[in-house]
C-alpha positions as CSV (number, residue, x, y, z in Angstrom):
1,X,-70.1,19.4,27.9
2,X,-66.4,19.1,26.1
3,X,-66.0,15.2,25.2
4,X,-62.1,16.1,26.4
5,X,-63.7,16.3,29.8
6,X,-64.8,12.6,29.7
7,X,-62.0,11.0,28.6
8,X,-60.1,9.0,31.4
9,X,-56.1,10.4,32.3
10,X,-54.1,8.3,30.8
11,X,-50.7,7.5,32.3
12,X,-47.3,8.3,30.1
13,X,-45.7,5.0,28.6
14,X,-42.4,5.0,30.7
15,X,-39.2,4.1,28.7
16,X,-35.6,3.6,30.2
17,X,-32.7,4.1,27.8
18,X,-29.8,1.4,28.8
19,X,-26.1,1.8,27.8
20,X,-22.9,1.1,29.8
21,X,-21.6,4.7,31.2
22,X,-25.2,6.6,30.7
23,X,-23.3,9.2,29.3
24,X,-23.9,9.5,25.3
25,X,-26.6,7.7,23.5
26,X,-29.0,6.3,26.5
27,X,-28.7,10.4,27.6
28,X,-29.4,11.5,23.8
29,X,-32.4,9.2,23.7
30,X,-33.7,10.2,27.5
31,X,-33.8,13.8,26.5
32,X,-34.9,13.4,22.7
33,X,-37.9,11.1,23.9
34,X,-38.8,13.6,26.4
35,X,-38.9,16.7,24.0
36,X,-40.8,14.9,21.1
37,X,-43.2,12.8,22.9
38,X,-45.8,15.3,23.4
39,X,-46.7,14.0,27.3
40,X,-47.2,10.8,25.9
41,X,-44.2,9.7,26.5
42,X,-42.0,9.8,29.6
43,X,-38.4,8.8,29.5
44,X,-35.6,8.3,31.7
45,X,-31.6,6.6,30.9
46,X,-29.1,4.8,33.0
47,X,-26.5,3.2,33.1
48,X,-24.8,-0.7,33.6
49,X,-21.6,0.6,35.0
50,X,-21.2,4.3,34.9
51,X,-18.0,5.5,36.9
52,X,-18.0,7.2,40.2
53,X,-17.9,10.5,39.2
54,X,-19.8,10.1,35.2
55,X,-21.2,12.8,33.9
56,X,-23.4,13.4,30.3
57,X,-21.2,13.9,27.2
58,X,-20.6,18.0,27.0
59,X,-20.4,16.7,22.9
60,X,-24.3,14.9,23.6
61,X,-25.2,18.1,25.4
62,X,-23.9,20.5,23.0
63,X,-25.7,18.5,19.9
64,X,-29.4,18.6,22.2
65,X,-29.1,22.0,23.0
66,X,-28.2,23.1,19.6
67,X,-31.4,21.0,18.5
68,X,-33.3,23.1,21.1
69,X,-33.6,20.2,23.3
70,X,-33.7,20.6,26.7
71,X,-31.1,19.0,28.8
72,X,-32.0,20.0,32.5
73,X,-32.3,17.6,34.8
74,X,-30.2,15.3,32.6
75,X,-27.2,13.1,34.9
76,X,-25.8,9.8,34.4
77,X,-26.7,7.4,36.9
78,X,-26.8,3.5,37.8
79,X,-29.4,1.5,36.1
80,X,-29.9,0.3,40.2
81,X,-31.5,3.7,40.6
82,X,-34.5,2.1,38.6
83,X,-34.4,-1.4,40.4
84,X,-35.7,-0.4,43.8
85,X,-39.8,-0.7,45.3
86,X,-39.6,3.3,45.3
87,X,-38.6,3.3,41.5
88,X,-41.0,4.3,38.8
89,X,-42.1,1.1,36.4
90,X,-41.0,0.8,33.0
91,X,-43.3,0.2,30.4
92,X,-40.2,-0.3,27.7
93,X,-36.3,-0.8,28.2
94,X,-34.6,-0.2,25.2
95,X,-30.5,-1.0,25.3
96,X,-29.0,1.7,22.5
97,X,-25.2,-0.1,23.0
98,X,-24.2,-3.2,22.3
99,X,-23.0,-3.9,25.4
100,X,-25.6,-3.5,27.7
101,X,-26.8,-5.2,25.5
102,X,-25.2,-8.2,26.7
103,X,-24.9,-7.8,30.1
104,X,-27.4,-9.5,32.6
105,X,-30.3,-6.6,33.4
106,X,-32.0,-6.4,37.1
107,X,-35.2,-7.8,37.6
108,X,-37.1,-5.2,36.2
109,X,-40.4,-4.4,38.1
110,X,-43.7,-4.8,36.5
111,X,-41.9,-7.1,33.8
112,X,-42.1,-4.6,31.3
113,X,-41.4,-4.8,27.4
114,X,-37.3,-4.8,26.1
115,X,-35.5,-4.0,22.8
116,X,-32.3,-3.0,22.1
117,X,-31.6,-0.1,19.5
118,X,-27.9,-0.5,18.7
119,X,-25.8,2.6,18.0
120,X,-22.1,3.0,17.8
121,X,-20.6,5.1,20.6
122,X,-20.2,8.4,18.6
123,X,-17.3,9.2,21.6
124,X,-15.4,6.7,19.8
125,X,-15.5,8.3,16.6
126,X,-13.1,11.2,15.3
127,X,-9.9,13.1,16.6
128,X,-11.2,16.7,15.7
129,X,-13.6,18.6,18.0
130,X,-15.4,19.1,14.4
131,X,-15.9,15.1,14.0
132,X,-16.9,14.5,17.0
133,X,-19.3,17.0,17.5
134,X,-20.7,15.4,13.5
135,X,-20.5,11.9,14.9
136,X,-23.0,12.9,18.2
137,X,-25.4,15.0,15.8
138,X,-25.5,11.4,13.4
139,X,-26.1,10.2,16.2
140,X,-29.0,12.0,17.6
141,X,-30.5,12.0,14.1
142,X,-30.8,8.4,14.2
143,X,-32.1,8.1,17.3
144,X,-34.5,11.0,17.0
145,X,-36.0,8.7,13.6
146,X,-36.8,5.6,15.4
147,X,-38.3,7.8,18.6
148,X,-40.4,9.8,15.6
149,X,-41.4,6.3,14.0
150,X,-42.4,4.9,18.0
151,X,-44.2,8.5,19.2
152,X,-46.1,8.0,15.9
153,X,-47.5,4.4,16.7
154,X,-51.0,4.5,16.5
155,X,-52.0,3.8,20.6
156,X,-53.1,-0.3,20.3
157,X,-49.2,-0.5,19.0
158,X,-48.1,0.8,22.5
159,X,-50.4,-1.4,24.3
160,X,-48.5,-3.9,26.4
161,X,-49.5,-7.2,24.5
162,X,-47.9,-5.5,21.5
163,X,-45.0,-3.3,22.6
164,X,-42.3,-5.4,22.7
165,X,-42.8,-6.4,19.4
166,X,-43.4,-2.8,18.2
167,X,-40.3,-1.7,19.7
168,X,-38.2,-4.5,18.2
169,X,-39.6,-3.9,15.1
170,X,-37.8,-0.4,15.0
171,X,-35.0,-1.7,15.4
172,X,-34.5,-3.4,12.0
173,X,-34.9,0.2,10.3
Protein backbone atom coordinates (compact mmCIF):
# COMPACT_ATOMS: atom_id res chain seq x y z
CA UNK A 1 0.00 0.00 0.00
CA UNK A 2 1.58 3.68 -0.94
CA UNK A 3 2.75 5.29 2.46
CA UNK A 4 1.24 8.67 0.65
CA UNK A 5 -2.08 6.89 1.26
CA UNK A 6 -1.56 7.09 5.14
CA UNK A 7 -0.46 10.21 5.63
CA UNK A 8 -3.22 12.52 7.31
CA UNK A 9 -4.52 15.91 4.92
CA UNK A 10 -3.05 18.51 6.06
CA UNK A 11 -4.69 21.87 6.05
CA UNK A 12 -2.81 25.00 4.03
CA UNK A 13 -1.12 27.56 6.52
CA UNK A 14 -3.47 30.58 5.73
CA UNK A 15 -1.67 33.98 5.37
CA UNK A 16 -3.43 37.55 4.99
CA UNK A 17 -1.28 40.23 3.35
CA UNK A 18 -2.20 43.75 5.14
CA UNK A 19 -1.54 47.26 3.52
CA UNK A 20 -3.70 50.45 3.49
CA UNK A 21 -5.52 50.48 -0.13
CA UNK A 22 -4.96 46.50 -0.97
CA UNK A 23 -3.99 47.58 -4.13
CA UNK A 24 0.07 47.14 -4.69
CA UNK A 25 2.21 45.18 -2.42
CA UNK A 26 -0.47 43.20 0.01
CA UNK A 27 -1.93 42.11 -3.85
CA UNK A 28 1.71 41.34 -5.09
CA UNK A 29 2.30 39.20 -2.04
CA UNK A 30 -1.49 37.44 -2.16
CA UNK A 31 -0.78 36.31 -5.70
CA UNK A 32 3.04 35.54 -5.38
CA UNK A 33 2.32 33.30 -2.13
CA UNK A 34 -0.33 31.57 -3.98
CA UNK A 35 1.80 30.68 -7.12
CA UNK A 36 4.99 29.52 -5.23
CA UNK A 37 3.56 27.86 -2.32
CA UNK A 38 2.98 24.60 -3.89
CA UNK A 39 -0.70 23.92 -1.92
CA UNK A 40 1.12 24.55 1.14
CA UNK A 41 0.34 27.66 1.34
CA UNK A 42 -2.89 29.64 0.93
CA UNK A 43 -2.95 33.37 0.82
CA UNK A 44 -5.32 36.09 0.70
CA UNK A 45 -4.70 40.40 1.00
CA UNK A 46 -6.81 43.24 2.23
CA UNK A 47 -6.94 46.16 2.93
CA UNK A 48 -7.13 48.95 6.23
CA UNK A 49 -8.95 51.55 4.20
CA UNK A 50 -9.22 50.84 0.49
CA UNK A 51 -11.51 53.44 -1.39
CA UNK A 52 -14.97 52.73 -2.60
CA UNK A 53 -14.30 51.91 -5.80
CA UNK A 54 -10.17 50.41 -5.36
CA UNK A 55 -9.02 48.29 -7.62
CA UNK A 56 -5.31 46.13 -7.99
CA UNK A 57 -2.44 48.26 -9.49
CA UNK A 58 -2.74 47.58 -13.48
CA UNK A 59 1.45 48.35 -12.80
CA UNK A 60 1.20 45.11 -9.86
CA UNK A 61 -0.76 43.20 -12.46
CA UNK A 62 1.25 43.83 -15.37
CA UNK A 63 4.65 42.85 -13.23
CA UNK A 64 2.62 39.26 -12.00
CA UNK A 65 1.49 38.44 -15.27
CA UNK A 66 4.70 39.11 -16.97
CA UNK A 67 6.28 36.73 -14.16
CA UNK A 68 3.63 34.16 -15.19
CA UNK A 69 1.70 34.70 -12.12
CA UNK A 70 -1.69 34.26 -12.13
CA UNK A 71 -3.83 37.21 -11.13
CA UNK A 72 -7.47 35.81 -11.42
CA UNK A 73 -9.54 36.18 -8.79
CA UNK A 74 -7.31 39.02 -7.42
CA UNK A 75 -9.58 42.44 -6.00
CA UNK A 76 -8.93 44.83 -3.37
CA UNK A 77 -11.02 44.53 -0.54
CA UNK A 78 -11.60 45.57 3.30
CA UNK A 79 -9.53 43.84 5.82
CA UNK A 80 -13.39 43.59 7.53
CA UNK A 81 -14.06 40.91 4.84
CA UNK A 82 -11.68 38.66 7.07
CA UNK A 83 -13.09 39.75 10.52
CA UNK A 84 -16.49 38.11 10.37
CA UNK A 85 -17.65 34.22 11.99
CA UNK A 86 -18.09 33.18 8.17
CA UNK A 87 -14.30 34.31 7.45
CA UNK A 88 -11.55 31.81 6.84
CA UNK A 89 -8.84 31.82 9.97
CA UNK A 90 -5.48 33.14 9.58
CA UNK A 91 -2.68 31.27 10.55
CA UNK A 92 -0.19 34.51 9.77
CA UNK A 93 -0.95 38.35 9.13
CA UNK A 94 1.85 39.89 7.70
CA UNK A 95 1.50 44.00 7.20
CA UNK A 96 3.91 44.69 3.93
CA UNK A 97 3.33 48.92 4.52
CA UNK A 98 4.20 50.84 7.15
CA UNK A 99 1.09 52.01 7.79
CA UNK A 100 -1.01 49.36 8.39
CA UNK A 101 1.47 48.82 10.09
CA UNK A 102 0.44 51.17 12.67
CA UNK A 103 -3.05 51.25 12.57
CA UNK A 104 -5.12 49.21 15.21
CA UNK A 105 -6.03 45.52 13.44
CA UNK A 106 -9.52 43.74 14.16
CA UNK A 107 -9.71 41.03 16.50
CA UNK A 108 -8.36 38.57 14.46
CA UNK A 109 -10.12 35.06 14.92
CA UNK A 110 -8.20 32.13 16.06
CA UNK A 111 -5.51 34.67 17.41
CA UNK A 112 -3.21 33.86 14.81
CA UNK A 113 0.65 34.71 14.37
CA UNK A 114 1.60 38.66 12.93
CA UNK A 115 4.70 40.24 11.35
CA UNK A 116 5.07 43.03 9.27
CA UNK A 117 7.32 42.92 6.09
CA UNK A 118 7.88 46.59 5.22
CA UNK A 119 8.05 47.66 1.59
CA UNK A 120 7.98 51.14 0.05
CA UNK A 121 4.88 51.81 -2.01
CA UNK A 122 6.56 51.19 -5.50
CA UNK A 123 3.28 53.57 -6.81
CA UNK A 124 5.07 56.31 -5.20
CA UNK A 125 8.19 55.81 -7.04
CA UNK A 126 8.98 57.23 -10.66
CA UNK A 127 7.29 59.65 -13.26
CA UNK A 128 7.87 57.39 -16.39
CA UNK A 129 5.61 54.42 -17.23
CA UNK A 130 9.31 52.76 -17.52
CA UNK A 131 10.08 53.49 -13.62
CA UNK A 132 7.28 52.57 -12.41
CA UNK A 133 6.68 49.53 -14.06
CA UNK A 134 10.97 48.88 -12.60
CA UNK A 135 9.85 50.03 -9.11
CA UNK A 136 6.68 47.26 -8.97
CA UNK A 137 9.03 44.38 -10.56
CA UNK A 138 11.75 45.53 -7.40
CA UNK A 139 9.14 45.22 -5.68
CA UNK A 140 7.82 41.84 -6.37
CA UNK A 141 11.37 40.52 -6.31
CA UNK A 142 11.72 41.36 -2.81
CA UNK A 143 8.77 40.08 -1.84
CA UNK A 144 8.92 36.90 -3.85
CA UNK A 145 12.60 36.37 -1.61
CA UNK A 146 11.21 36.47 1.72
CA UNK A 147 7.91 34.20 0.52
CA UNK A 148 10.84 31.73 -1.11
CA UNK A 149 12.88 31.87 2.30
CA UNK A 150 9.07 31.20 4.37
CA UNK A 151 7.72 28.38 1.64
CA UNK A 152 11.20 26.88 2.32
CA UNK A 153 10.88 26.57 6.19
CA UNK A 154 11.26 23.18 7.21
CA UNK A 155 7.37 22.31 8.63
CA UNK A 156 8.14 22.53 12.79
CA UNK A 157 9.13 26.31 11.69
CA UNK A 158 5.46 26.79 10.49
CA UNK A 159 4.10 25.29 13.44
CA UNK A 160 2.03 27.68 15.50
CA UNK A 161 4.37 27.89 18.68
CA UNK A 162 7.02 28.97 16.29
CA UNK A 163 5.51 31.03 13.42
CA UNK A 164 5.42 34.24 14.61
CA UNK A 165 8.87 34.23 15.33
CA UNK A 166 9.74 32.56 12.01
CA UNK A 167 7.87 35.17 10.15
CA UNK A 168 9.52 38.06 12.10
CA UNK A 169 12.58 36.73 11.59
CA UNK A 170 12.25 37.29 7.74
CA UNK A 171 11.73 40.39 8.12
CA UNK A 172 15.24 41.54 9.19
CA UNK A 173 16.64 40.14 5.71
Amino acid sequence: MNDLMNEPQVSPLTVLFLCTHNSARSILAEALLNDIGCGRFKAYSAGSSPSENQQPNPFALRVLQHAGVSTEGLYSKSWDAFSGPEAPTMDLIITVCDNAAGEVCPIWPGHPATAHWGYSDPSNLGDSEEEKLAAFNQTMLMIRRRLELLTSLPKEKLEHTYLQQSARELSEL
